[in-house]
C-alpha positions in Angstrom: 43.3 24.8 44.3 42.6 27.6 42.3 42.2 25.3 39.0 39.3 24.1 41.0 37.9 27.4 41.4 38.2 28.3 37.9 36.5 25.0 37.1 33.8 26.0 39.9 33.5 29.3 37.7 33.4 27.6 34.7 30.6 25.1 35.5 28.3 28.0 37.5 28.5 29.9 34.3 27.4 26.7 32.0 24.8 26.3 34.6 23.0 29.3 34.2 23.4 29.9 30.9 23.0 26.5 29.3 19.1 26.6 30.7 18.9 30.2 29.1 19.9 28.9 25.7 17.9 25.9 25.7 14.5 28.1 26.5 15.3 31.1 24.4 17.0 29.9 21.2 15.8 25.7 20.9 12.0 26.8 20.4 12.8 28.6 17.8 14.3 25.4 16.1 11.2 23.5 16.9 8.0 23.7 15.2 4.7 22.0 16.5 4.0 18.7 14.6 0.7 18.7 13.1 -1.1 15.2 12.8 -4.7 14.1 11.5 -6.7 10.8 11.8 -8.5 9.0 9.5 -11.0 5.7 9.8 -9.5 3.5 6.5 -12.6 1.1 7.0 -15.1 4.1 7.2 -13.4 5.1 3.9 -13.1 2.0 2.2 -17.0 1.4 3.4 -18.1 4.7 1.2 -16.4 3.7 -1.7 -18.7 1.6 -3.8 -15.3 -0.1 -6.0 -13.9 -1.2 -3.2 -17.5 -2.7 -1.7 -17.8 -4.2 -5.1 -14.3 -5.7 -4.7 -15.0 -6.8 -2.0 -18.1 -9.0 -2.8 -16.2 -9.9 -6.3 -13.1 -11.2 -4.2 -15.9 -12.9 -1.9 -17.8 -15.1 -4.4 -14.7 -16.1 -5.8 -13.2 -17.2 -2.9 -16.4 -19.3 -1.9 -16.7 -20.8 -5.8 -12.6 -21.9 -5.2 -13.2 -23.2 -1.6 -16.4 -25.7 -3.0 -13.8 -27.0 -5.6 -11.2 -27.6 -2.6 -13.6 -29.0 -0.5 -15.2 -31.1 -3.1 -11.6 -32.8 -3.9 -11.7 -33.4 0.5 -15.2 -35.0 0.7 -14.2 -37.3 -2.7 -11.1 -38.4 -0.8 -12.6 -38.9 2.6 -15.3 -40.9 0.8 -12.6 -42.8 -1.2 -11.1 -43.4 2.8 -14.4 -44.7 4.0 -15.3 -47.1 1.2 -11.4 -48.6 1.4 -11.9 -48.7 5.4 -15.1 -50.8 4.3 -13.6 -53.0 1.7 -10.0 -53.6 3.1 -10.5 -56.8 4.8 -11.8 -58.2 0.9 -8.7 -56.6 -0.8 -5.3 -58.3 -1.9 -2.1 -56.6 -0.9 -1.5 -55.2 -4.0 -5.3 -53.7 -4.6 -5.1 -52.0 -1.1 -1.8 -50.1 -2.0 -3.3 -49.2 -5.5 -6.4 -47.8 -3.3 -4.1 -46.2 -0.7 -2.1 -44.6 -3.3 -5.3 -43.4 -4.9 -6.6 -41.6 -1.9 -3.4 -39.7 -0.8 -3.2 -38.4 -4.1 -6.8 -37.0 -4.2 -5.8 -35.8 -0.8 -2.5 -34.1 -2.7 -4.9 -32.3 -5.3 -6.6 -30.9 -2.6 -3.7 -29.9 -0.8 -2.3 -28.0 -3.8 -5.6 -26.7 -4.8 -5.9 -25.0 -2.0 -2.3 -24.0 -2.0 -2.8 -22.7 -5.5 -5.8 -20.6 -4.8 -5.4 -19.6 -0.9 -1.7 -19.9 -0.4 0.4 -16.6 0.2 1.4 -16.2 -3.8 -2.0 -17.9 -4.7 -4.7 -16.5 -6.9 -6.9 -14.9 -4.3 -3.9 -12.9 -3.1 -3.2 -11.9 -6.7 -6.9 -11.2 -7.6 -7.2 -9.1 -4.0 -4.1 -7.0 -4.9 -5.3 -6.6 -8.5 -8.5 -5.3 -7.2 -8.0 -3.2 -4.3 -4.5 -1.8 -4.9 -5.5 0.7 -7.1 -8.0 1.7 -4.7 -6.2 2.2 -1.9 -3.3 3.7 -4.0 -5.7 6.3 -4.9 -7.3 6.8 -1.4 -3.3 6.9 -0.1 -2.4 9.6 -2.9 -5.5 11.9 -1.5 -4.6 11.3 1.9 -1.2 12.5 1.1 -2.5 15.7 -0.9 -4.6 16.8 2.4 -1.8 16.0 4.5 0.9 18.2 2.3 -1.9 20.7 1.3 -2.5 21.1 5.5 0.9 21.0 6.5 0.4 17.7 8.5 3.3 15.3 9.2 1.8 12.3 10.1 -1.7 10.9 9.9 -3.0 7.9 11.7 -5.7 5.4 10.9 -8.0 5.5 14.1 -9.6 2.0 12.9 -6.4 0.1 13.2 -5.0 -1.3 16.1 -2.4 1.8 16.9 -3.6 2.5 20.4 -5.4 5.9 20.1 -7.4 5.8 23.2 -9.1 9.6 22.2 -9.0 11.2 18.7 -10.3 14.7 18.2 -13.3 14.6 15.8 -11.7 18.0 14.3 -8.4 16.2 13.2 -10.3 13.2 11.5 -9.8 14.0 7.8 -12.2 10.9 6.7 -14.8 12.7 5.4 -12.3 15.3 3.3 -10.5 12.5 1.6 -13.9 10.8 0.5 -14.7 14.7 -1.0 -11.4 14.5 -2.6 -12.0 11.4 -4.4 -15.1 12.3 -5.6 -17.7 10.9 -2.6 -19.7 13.7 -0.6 -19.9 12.2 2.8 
């Protein structure tokens, strides 16, 4: 009996003085976070390299896609004119045509492949163009944030949730004045 009272004793103590610790001496460990947003696309949008990219990565992409589709339209008319002239053709002439037509239809597979594919030469041009760019937007985005003590900053144009952002915590317009824009 009385080690239960002493164990009563004990916890009434913790219990009162537990809660006391917690709300004196744990804010003093805790420091406010401090966080900013930023719109990437209203950025990217003021920086004329990246708008030039942009159109550069553009007209390349619709200069590549006319030679895909030009490879397509030869071997669909290659399919219609065989479709037309198969009932006139030996066996051995329609596998010669047949075999003709898949492997236009292979060059445009791996034309496409080669230029739009996810190592192809549109990725490669796009992250030879725009990676310096956005390495230097990230680099002044991480000077405000150090130079202003915040620990996190997220991009408002994203898809990240923010319902409501503050327009005093939106840093956009600082980190196009830091990179040499006044916006």
């Amino acid at each position: 009996m009385e080690e239960r009272s002493i164990m009563n004793e004990v916890f009434g103590m913790v219990k009162w003085i537990l809660p006391f610790y917690l709300f004196t001496f744990l804010p003093l460990n805790v420091s406010a976070q401090k966080f900013a947003l930023i719109d990437m696309d209203y950025v990217f949008k003021n920086i004329p390299a990246y708008e030039r990219a942009n159109e550069q990565l553009s007209q390349v992409s619709k200069k590549w896609q006319a030679e895909v589709d030009a490879l397509t339209t030869e071997a669909q008319t290659m399919y219609k004119n065989y479709q037309n002239e198969v009932v006139f053709l030996s066996k051995e002439q329609k596998k010669t045509k047949q075999d003709a037509i898949m492997e236009k239809e292979k060059q445009a597979s791996e034309l496409k492949r080669k230029y739009f594919g996810p190592e192809g030469e549109l990725f490669k041009k796009r992250t030879a163009l725009m990676t310096p760019i956005q390495d230097e937007v990230y680099n002044a985005v991480k000077d405000i944030a150090d130079l202003r003590g915040y620990q996190l900053v997220l991009d408002r144009a994203s898809d990240s949730g923010i319902i409501f952002g503050s327009p005093k915590i939106d840093i956009s317009d600082e980190v196009l004045r830091k990179l040499g824009y006044s916006y």
